[in-house]
C-alpha positions, 0 to 999 in steps of 0.5 A, a space after each residue: 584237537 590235540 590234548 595238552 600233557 598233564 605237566 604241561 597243563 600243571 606249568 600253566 597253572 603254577 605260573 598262573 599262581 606264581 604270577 599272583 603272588 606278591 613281588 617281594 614272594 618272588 623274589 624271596 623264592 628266587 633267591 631260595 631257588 637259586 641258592 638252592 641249586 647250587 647249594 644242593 648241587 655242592 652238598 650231593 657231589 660232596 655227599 658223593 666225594 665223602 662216600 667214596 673217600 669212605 669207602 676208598 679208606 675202609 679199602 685201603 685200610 683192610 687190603 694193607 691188613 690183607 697183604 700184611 698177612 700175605 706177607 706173613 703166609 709167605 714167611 711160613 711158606 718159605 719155613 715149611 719148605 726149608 723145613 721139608 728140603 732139609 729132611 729131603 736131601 738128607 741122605 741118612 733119612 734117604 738111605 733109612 726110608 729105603 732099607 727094604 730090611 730089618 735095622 740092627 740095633 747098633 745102626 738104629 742107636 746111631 740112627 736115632 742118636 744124630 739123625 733123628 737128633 738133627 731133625 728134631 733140631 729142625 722143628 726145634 728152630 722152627 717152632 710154628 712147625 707142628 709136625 715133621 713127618 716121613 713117611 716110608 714105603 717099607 716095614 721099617 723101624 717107626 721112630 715117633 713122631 717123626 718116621 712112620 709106615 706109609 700104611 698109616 696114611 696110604 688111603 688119604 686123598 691128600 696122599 694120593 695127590 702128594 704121590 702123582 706130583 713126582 717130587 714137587 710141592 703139593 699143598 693140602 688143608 685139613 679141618 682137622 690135624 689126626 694123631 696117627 698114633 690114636 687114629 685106630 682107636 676110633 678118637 674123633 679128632 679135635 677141630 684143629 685146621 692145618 695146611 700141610 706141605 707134602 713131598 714124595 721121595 723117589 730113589 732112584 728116580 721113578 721108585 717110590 720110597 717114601 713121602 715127607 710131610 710138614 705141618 702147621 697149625 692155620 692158627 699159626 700159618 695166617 693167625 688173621 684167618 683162623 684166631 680167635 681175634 676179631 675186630 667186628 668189622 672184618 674176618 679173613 679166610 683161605 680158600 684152597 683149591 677145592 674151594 674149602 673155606 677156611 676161617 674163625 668160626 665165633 661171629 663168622 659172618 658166613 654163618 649170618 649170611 648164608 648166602 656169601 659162601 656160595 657167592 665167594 665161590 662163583 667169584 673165585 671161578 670167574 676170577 679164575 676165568 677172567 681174572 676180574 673181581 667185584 669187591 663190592 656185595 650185599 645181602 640181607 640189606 648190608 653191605 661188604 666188601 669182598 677183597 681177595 689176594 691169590 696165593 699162588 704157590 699154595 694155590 689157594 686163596 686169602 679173602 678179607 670180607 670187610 663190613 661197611 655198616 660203621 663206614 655207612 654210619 660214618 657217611 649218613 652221619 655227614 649226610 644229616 650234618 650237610 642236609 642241616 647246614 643247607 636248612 640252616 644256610 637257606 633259613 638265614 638267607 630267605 630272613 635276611 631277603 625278607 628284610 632286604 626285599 621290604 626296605 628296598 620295595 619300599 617305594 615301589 609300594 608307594 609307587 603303586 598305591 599312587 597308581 591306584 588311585 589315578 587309576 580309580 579316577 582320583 587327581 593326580 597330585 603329584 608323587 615323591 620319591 627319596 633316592 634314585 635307582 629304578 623305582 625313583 627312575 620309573 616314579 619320575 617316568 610315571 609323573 611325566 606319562 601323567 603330565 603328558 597324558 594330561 596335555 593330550 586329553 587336552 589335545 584331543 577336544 582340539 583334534 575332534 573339531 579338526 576331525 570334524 572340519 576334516 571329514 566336511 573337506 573330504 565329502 566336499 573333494 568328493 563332491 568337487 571329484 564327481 564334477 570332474 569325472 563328469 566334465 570329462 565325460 562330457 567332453 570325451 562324448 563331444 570328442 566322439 561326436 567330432 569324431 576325435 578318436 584320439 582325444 576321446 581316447 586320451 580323455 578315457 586314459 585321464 580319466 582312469 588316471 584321476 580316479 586311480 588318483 581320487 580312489 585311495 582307500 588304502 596303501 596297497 595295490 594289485 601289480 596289475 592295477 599299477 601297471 594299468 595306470 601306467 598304461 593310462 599315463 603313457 597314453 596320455 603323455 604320448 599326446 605331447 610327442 610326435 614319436 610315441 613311447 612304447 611300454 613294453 612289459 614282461 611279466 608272468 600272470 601269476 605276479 599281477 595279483 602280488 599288492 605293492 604300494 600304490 604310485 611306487 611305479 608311476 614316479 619311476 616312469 614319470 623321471 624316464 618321460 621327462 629326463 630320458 629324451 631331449 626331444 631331439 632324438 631319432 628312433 623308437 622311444 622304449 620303456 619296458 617293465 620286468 617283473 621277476 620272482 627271486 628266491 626266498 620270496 622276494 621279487 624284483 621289478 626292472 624299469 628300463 628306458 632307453 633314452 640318454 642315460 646318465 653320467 657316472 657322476 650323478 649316478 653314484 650321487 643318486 646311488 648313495 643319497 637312496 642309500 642313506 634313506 631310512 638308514 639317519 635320523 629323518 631331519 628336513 631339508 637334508 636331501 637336496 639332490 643333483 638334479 630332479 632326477 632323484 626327488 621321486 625315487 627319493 620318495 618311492 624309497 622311503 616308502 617302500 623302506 617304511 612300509 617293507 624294511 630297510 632290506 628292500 628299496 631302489 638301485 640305479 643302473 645307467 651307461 650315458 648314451 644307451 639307458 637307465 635302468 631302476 631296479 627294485 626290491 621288495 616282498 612277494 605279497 599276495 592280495 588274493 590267495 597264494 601263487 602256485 606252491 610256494 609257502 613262504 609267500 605272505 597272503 594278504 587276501 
């Protein structure tokens, strides 16, 4: 035997309980189930809009701060570069970076006087400029603080990488911003970060002369990034392209989770791999959101790493408001059922303590009911089921004396029925003496008819019981005839245990005897019955004669009246067919229509002249065991 799941078994036992509770508990907790379903339902998508609203607003908000401030690195880009252009193409810095000899004094006068006037003058318009710089190949004159030798800073990463790009911009980040005049003196330089724009100069083309280098303070080139201004729920940073992370260092956030910088890092070389970003990280149980701007011509990074604690405060605070407006809301109305339910119930109550008494066996006296609707409906139902039940207890006195005389008349058929069976014995033995095979024959066939007749224990028979007494009644009636009828039959050996109703066949063959033939006829008189197996287990039993037929009048006339049996009301006298034809089949259809459904029963076929033919309908029901494989085969047995 299969176990039962445990939530099953656990069902059953909730709704044994359920089951016990009161009418108005119910009720009261049907209402609380259905309101809260949707009400839950509402409160957790709104939960869900107001979270992502929330954090859709913290995103919006801190990527316009974010590109506010691309915005501002690109105006200090373009005033680094216009800076470096302008020293790049004067051709007396050219000419100065290039002189592979000493300077006389009177050129270096002038020199000094108007060009390194004029370049003094370039960060003097650009005052977040925080060093102009040349740097030259030769032995030449320094001129502080602007042209030095290349020696000062030959050995620098940044400067072998600004060398190799032949002309074109190269940007590099420093932690720290040097004073080359101090740098020999073993001076630790102050933590000052910069990003530097550096161009190598070629004259002519392909002949190193010297490198020009522009600076600015990251203070000044991205003042979100690298000031002293906090806003406590976030903090921008660069990254260059060796992925050195730039940012303030109070508060830093990277210094409070140390896993993020790392984390930062494989972002930025998957964004650069596949071009996705994930804005969204969490460590130590809080969560950020990472949002990024490439800056392309600098070929670093700007990030702004947003905390969401005040936006989740935000958020569990509309979550407990919700949460308490739902209490609220469901409290209100489980009182406000409760009232409702009890003044309703009322005459229920009422109602049901009335049927308790009866039901202890007290009198009914009658009960009464204010106002209509259900209870005041089912009140006046409950009266009339007593007045009624009242009238049949009544009754049933009466009906057990009839039950009583009944059964006498029955022992009394019995006994009248035994006479007859024993009278024709009788004679049929008299029949033999004379020998009159014939009449004893026809006697043996009355008899099984009579006890076919007399023997009803119930309404359904075998198939082969009915054909027999068919058999019996041919015979019998062949007696009348001097052309004898023949009976002709085509059924499969495994529909003759298939039950149908007791005498469905007999009143079908009945109609062929009597309406078939005149008597004037010449030739063999046929009857034949077919017996066929349709799908979906149902079977189908032909009666065919081949006497005079009928005409296509009485044939649709007949058709319909069997049609409308059992489909209206059942008022007497309503049937009144044509001719005599239909009475039996009338009632053959009605009871295979009561017993079987209203899918099922009779159909005429007939051509005036030639035949009729009866076709019936209906289930393939087995008395003993089932034929052959078919499942769906109903086993009465």
């Amino acid at each position: 035997m299969e176990r039962r799941k445990p939530w099953a078994a656990w069902w059953d036992s909730f709704k044994y309980w359920f089951g016990r509770r009161s009418l108005q508990s119910r009720l009261i907790a049907s209402y609380i189930f259905i309101i809260l379903g949707p009400s839950s339902l509402v409160s957790f998508y709104s939960y869900q809009a107001i979270n992502n609203m929330y954090v859709r607003d913290a995103e919006d908000k801190n990527t316009s701060l974010l590109e506010m401030e691309i915005q501002h690195i690109d105006t200090q880009i373009e005033s680094m570069a216009r800076a470096a252009q302008v020293s790049y193409d004067d051709l007396e810095v050219q000419d100065y970076l290039a002189n592979a000899s000493e300077t006389g004094a009177r050129e270096l006068v002038n020199f000094s006087y108007y060009t390194f006037k004029s370049l003094t003058r370039i960060q003097y318009l650009n005052p977040n400029v925080e060093h102009l710089r040349l740097f030259s190949s030769s032995n030449i004159t320094e001129i502080w603080p602007i042209f030095f030798r290349e020696t000062r800073v030959a050995s620098e990463p940044w400067f072998q990488k600004a060398k190799e790009m032949k002309g074109t911009e190269s940007w590099s980040f420093q932690y720290n911003d040097p004073d080359l005049m101090q740098r020999y003196k073993g001076q630790t330089p102050a933590a000052t970060p910069k990003v530097s724009l550096l161009r190598e100069m070629s004259i002519p083309t392909n002949h190193h002369v010297g490198m020009v280098q522009v600076d600015m303070l990251l203070e000044k080139f991205s003042p979100r990034t690298y000031s002293t201004f906090q806003n406590g729920e976030s903090q921008m940073l660069l990254v260059d392209s060796e992925a050195q992370i730039f940012t303030r260092d109070p508060s830093s956030y990277l210094r409070t989770n140390p896993e993020l910088e790392q984390a930062i890092r494989e972002r930025l070389m998957r964004y650069k791999e596949t071009g996705v970003w994930d804005i969204y990280y969490k460590e130590n149980g809080k969560s950020f959101l990472l949002l990024h701007k490439p800056i392309e011509r600098i070929n670093a990074d700007l990030l702004n790493i947003v905390s969401m604690d005040g936006v989740l405060k935000e958020i569990s605070h509309m979550r407990n408001i919700l949460i308490g407006a739902n209490i609220g809301f469901i409290t209100l109305v489980t009182v406000i059922a409760y009232i409702l339910n009890a003044f309703i119930l009322k005459n229920l109550r009422v109602l049901t303590e009335e049927m308790k008494k009866v039901r202890r066996g007290e009198t009914y006296s009658g009960i009464t009911i204010h106002g209509g609707g259900e209870v005041g409906e089912l009140a006046h139902h409950f009266s009339k089921l007593m007045n009624t039940i009242n009238t049949l207890v009544a009754q049933a006195v009466y009906k057990e004396a009839l039950t009583k005389e009944a059964e006498l008349r029955t022992l009394h058929n019995q006994i009248d029925a035994h006479f007859l069976y024993n009278t024709l014995e009788n004679i049929k033995m008299l029949a033999e003496i004379e020998n009159q095979r014939q009449i004893s024959d026809a006697l043996t066939s009355l008899g099984g008819m009579m006890r076919y007749n007399f023997k009803w224990s119930g309404e359904y028979v075998k198939l082969r019981d009915e054909i027999r007494h068919i058999e019996n009644y041919i015979e019998v009636m062949n007696i009348r005839f001097d052309e004898p009828i023949e009976l002709k039959l085509d059924i499969s050996n495994d529909l003759l245990d298939m039950e149908m109703l007791k005498m469905s066949l007999q009143p079908i063959i009945e109609n062929a005897v009597k309406h078939a033939w005149t008597g004037d006829e010449t030739g063999a008189r046929n009857i034949s019955i077919q017996v066929l197996e349709l799908p979906q287990s149902d079977i189908r039993i032909v009666v065919t004669d081949n006497g005079r037929g009928v005409d296509e009048t009485s044939l649709l006339e007949l058709n319909q009246e069997l049609d409308r049996v059992g489909l209206t009301d059942k008022i007497p006298g309503n049937f009144a067919p044509s001719n005599h034809y239909g009475i039996g089949l009338r009632n053959v259809q009605e009871r295979i229509r009561l017993y079987y459904g209203k899918q099922y029963g009779l159909k005429l076929f007939s051509e005036q002249g030639q035949y009729t033919q009866v076709v019936m309908i209906m289930p393939k029901v087995l008395l003993t065991g089932r034929v052959g494989t078919d499942d769906k085969t109903i086993d009465r047995g």
